[in-house]
Phi, psi and omega in degrees: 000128175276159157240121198254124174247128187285132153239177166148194196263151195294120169083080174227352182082037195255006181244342176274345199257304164316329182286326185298313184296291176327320173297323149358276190271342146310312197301341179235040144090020148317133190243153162287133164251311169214122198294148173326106150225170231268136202252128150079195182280321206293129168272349174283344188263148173247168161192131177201154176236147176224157182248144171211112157077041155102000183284228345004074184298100162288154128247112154228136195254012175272042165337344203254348194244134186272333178282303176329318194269313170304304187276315177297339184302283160353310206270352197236353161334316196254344148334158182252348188216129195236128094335114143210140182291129154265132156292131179246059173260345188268167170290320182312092195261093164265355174261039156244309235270325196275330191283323158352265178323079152014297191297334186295155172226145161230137171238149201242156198273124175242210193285356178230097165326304175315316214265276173322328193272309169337274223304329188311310207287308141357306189282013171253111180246000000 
């Protein structure tokens, strides 16, 4: 599984920018395998997997809890792709740990969701 990580600081626009991606990549004929659902108090955070261009994506976006993140890696393992949002508020520096790994991509979040969802989506080969 490659992992691709949204990082950045808590209320930056790394759960608005995944829903950008998602939208994304239906539009360009991302199918549901398992439908968008809604995570947590946030109505914006998700976790869902789609095949795109013969691939298997996960996306979760409940980036701010560092166990959470740990457990979709686990839980989305036999994925060919995993997005995911990080916070880097934790002691736990897991966007060195994902950037180790060569096959991994971390995009670090800046102020344009447009932009950012380009590079998620780019980091999918």
């Amino acid at each position: 599984m490659k992992i691709i990580l949204l990082s950045g600081k808590s209320n930056t626009g790394k759960t608005t920018t995944l829903n950008i991606v998602h939208k994304d990549l239906i539009n360009q004929g991302g199918v549901a395998i398992q439908n968008k659902l809604q995570l947590g108090k946030n109505p914006k955070d998700f976790k869902t997997i789609l095949e795109y261009h013969e691939k298997n994506v996960a996306i979760f976006s409940m980036g701010d809890y560092y166990w959470q993140c740990r457990r979709a890696i686990n839980d989305y393992a036999k994925c060919d792709y995993l997005i995911l949002a990080y916070s880097d508020k934790f002691k736990w520096n897991l966007k060195d740990a994902i950037a180790r790994d060569p096959k991994n991509s971390v995009i670090v979040k800046t102020s344009n969701n447009a932009e950012d969802a380009n590079a998620v989506i780019s980091a999918i080969k």
